[in-house]
C-alpha positions as CSV (number, residue, x, y, z in Angstrom):
1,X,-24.2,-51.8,12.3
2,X,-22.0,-50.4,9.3
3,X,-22.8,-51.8,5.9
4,X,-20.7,-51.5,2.9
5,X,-23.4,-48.9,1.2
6,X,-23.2,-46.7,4.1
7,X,-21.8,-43.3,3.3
8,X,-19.7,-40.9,5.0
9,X,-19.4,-37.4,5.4
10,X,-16.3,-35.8,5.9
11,X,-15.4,-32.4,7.5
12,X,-11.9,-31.1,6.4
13,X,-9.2,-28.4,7.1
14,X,-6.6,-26.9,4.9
15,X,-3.7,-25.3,5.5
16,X,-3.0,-22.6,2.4
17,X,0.5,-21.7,1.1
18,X,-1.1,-18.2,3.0
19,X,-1.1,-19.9,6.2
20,X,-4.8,-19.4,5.9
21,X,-7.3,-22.6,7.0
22,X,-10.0,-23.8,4.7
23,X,-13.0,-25.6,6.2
24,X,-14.7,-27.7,4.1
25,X,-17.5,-31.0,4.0
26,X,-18.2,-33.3,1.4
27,X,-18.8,-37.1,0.9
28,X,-16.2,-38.0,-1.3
29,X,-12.6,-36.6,0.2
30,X,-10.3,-38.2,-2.4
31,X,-12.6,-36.2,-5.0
32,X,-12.5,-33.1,-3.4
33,X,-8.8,-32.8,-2.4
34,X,-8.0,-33.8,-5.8
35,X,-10.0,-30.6,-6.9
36,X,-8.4,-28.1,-4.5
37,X,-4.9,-29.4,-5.8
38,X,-5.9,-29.0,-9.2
39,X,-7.0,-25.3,-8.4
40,X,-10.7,-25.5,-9.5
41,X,-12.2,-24.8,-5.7
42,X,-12.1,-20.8,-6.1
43,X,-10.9,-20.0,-2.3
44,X,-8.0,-22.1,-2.9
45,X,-6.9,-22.1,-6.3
46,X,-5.1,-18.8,-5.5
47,X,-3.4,-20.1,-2.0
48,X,-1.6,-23.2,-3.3
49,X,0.2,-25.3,-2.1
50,X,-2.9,-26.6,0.5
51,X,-2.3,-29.3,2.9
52,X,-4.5,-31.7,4.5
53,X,-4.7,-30.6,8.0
54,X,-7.4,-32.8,9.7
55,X,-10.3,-34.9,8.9
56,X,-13.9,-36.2,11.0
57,X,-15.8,-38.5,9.1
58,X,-19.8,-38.2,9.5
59,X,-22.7,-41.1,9.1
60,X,-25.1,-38.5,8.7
61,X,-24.6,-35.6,6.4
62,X,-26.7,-33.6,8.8
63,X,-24.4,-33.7,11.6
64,X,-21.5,-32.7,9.2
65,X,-22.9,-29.8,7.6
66,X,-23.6,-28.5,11.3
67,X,-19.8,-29.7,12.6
68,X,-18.9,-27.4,9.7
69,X,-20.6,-24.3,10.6
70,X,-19.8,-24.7,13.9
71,X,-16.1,-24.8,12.7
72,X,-16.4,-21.6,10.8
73,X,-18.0,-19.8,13.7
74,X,-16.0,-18.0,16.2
75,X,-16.3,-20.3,18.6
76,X,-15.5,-23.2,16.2
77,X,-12.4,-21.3,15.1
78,X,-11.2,-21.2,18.5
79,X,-12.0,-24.8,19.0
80,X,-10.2,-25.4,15.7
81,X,-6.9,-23.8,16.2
82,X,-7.0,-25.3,19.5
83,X,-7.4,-28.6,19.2
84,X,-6.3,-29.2,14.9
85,X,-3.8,-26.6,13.9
């Protein structure tokens, strides 16, 4: 059972202004998207605008950090612009 201290980890893609995909985790999204906007996350501050493709939200950090690297594996890249993009 879910309580209201129970945080989440997201795993995120963008799509760059350079049709590139970003593929990113972290626990606060708002917080982070803000940041990639503003043009302080170095991989996207020079491929602006970025959209918000997709989002999976983690209850274990763990299993997030792993979706990611899968996701940025070539496997996980196939999986990705299969199933997301």
């Amino acid at each position: 059972m879910k309580t209201e201290t129970t945080s989440y980890w997201y795993v995120y893609l963008l799509k760059c202004s350079d049709q590139t995909t970003y593929t990113g985790c972290t626990s606060n999204l708002k917080e982070r998207l803000n940041r990639h906007k503003k043009g302080t996350v170095s991989y996207t501050q020079t491929r602006l605008p970025v959209q918000l493709i997709t989002c999976i939200a983690f209850n274990d950090k763990y299993k997030a950090f792993h979706f990611e690297k899968y996701l940025k594996s070539g496997s996980g890249k196939a999986f990705a612009n299969k199933r997301f993009l």
